[in-house]
C-alpha positions as CSV (number, residue, x, y, z in Angstrom):
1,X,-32.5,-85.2,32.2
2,X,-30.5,-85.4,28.8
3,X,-31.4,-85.4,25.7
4,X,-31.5,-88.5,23.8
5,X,-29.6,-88.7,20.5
6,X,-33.1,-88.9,18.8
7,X,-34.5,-86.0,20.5
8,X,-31.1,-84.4,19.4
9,X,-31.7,-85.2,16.1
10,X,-35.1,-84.6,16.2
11,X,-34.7,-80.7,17.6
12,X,-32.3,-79.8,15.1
13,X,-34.1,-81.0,11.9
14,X,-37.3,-79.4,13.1
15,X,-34.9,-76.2,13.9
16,X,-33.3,-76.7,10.5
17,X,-36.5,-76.4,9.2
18,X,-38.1,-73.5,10.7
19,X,-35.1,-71.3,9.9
20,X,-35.4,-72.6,6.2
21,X,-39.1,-71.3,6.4
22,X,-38.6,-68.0,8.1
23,X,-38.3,-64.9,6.3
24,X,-35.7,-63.6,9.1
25,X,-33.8,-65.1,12.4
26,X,-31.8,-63.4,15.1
27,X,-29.7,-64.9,17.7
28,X,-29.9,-63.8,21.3
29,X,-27.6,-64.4,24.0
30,X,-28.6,-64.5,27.3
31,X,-27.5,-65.2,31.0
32,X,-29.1,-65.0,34.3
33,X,-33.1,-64.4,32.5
34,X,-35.3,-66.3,34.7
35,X,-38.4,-68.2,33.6
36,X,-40.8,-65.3,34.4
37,X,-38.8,-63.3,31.7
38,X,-38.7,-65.9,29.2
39,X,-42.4,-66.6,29.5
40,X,-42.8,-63.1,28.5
41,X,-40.8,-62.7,25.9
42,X,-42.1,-66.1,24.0
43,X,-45.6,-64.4,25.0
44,X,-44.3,-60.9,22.7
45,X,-42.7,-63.2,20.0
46,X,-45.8,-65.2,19.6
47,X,-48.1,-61.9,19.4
48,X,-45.8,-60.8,16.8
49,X,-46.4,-64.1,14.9
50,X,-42.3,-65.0,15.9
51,X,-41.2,-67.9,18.0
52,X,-38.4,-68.8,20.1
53,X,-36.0,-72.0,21.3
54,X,-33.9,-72.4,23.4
55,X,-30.6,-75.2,21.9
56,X,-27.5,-76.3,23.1
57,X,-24.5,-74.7,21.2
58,X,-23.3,-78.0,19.8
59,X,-26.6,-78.3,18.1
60,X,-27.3,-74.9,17.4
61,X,-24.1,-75.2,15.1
62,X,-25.0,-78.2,13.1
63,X,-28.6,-76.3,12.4
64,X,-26.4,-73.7,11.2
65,X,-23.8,-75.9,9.2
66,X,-27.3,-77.3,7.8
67,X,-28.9,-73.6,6.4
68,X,-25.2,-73.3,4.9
69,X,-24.8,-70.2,7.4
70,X,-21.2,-69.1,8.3
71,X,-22.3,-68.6,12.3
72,X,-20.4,-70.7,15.5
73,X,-22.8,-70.3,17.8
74,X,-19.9,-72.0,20.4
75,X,-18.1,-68.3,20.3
76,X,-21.1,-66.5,22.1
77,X,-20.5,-65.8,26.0
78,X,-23.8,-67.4,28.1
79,X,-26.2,-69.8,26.5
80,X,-28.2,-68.9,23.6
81,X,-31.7,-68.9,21.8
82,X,-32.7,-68.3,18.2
83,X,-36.1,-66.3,17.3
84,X,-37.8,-66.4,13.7
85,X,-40.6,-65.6,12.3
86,X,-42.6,-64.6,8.8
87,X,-42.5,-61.3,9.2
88,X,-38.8,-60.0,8.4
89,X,-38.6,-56.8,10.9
90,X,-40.9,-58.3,14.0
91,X,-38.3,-61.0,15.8
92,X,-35.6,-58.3,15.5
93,X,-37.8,-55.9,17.1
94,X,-39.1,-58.0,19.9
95,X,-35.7,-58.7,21.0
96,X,-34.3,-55.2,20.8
97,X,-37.4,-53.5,23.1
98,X,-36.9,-56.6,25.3
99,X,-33.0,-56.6,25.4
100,X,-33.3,-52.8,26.1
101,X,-34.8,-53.6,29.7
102,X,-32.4,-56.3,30.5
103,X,-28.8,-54.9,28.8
104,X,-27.1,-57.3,31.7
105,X,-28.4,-60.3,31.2
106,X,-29.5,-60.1,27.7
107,X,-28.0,-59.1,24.4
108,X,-28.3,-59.0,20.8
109,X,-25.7,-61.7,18.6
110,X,-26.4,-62.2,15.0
111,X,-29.0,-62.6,12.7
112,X,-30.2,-63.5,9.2
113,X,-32.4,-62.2,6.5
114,X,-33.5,-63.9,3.1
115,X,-30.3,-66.0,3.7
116,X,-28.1,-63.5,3.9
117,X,-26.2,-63.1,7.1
118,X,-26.3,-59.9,9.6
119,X,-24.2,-58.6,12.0
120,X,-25.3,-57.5,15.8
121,X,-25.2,-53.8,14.5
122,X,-27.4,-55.0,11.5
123,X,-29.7,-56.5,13.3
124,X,-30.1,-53.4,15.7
125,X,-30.7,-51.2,12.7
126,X,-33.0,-53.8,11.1
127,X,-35.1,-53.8,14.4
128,X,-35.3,-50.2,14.1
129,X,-37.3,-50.4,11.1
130,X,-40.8,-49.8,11.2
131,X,-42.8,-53.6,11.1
132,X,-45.0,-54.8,8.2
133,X,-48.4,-53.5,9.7
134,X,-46.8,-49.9,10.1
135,X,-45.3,-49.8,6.6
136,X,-49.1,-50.7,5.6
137,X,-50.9,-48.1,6.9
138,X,-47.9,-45.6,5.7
139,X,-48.9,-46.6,2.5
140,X,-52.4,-46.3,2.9
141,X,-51.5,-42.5,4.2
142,X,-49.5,-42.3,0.8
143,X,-52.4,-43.2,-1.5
144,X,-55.3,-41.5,0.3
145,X,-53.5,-38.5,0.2
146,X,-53.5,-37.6,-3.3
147,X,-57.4,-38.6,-3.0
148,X,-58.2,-36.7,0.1
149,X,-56.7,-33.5,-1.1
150,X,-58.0,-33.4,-4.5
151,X,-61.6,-34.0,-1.9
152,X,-61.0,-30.9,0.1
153,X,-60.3,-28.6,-3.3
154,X,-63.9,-29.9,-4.7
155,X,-65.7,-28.7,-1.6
156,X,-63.6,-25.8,-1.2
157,X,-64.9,-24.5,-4.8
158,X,-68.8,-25.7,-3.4
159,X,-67.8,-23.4,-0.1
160,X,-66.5,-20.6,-2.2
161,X,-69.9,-20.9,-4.4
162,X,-72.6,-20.4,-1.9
163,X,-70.4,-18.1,0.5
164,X,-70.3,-15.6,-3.2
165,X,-74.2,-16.6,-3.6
166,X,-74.5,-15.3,0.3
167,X,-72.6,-12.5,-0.2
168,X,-74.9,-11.5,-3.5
169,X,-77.8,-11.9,-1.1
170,X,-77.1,-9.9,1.4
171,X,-75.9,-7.3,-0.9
172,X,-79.3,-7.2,-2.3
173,X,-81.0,-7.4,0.7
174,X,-79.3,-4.2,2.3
């Protein structure tokens, strides 16, 4: 059944917001991804704390004329969807791993971080970056090395201590 102008207007001002709201977007295209395969990959974007929809070009363009982006989404061969989420790297990175799997029927289009646009081989390289939780506990590595070094040299002079007191020991004990 078709959408209604309301609903129309509806979807795109609550798509105009989101993409205000997000931190990053990427644009997929897709054709021939049944609903099995779509379940699943709403399933990853909503573990990653991304989402996904699924517009009509037409609308998909006034969104974009709306976020003042420079992107036609009319251009793009098979229908397309639009992820987004919070965390900059993790909508990018869904859709790579997924896309990887499915190269025929799904691909990689455009994208956008902090407002500024990206292209496809952006947003490849951007989903090759490691996601907010791993850059966390990199930097939880960084600091507790320092700490956990200067640990091991402490105990190493307590070690070195009772091995010389051994040592005198047994030399006096022979």
């Amino acid at each position: 059944m078709p959408l209604t102008r309301q609903q129309k207007e509806e979807r795109v001002a609550t798509t105009t917001q989101d993409l205000k709201e997000a931190e990053s977007y990427v644009f997929m295209g897709y054709d021939g991804l049944n609903v099995t395969d779509m379940g699943e990959l709403r399933t990853k974007l909503y573990e990653q704390g991304a989402h996904l929809r699924v517009l009509p070009k037409r609308l998909l363009r006034l969104v974009m004329r709306n976020i003042e982006q420079d992107f036609d989404p009319t251009t793009v061969e098979g229908q397309i969807a639009v992820a987004w989420g919070n965390d900059p790297v993790a909508p990018a990175k869904v859709l790579h791993e997924f896309a990887k799997k499915r190269a025929t029927i799904m691909w990689l289009v455009a994208g956008a971080m902090g407002g500024a646009f990206l292209a496809k081989e952006q947003v490849i390289a951007l989903a090759q970056l490691p996601g907010k939780q791993e850059l966390r506990g990199q930097l939880v590595g960084v600091i507790a090395g320092p700490m956990r070094g200067l640990v091991v040299t402490l105990s190493g002079v307590q070690r070195n201590f009772v091995y010389a007191l051994k040592a005198v020991a047994d030399k006096k004990a022979a």
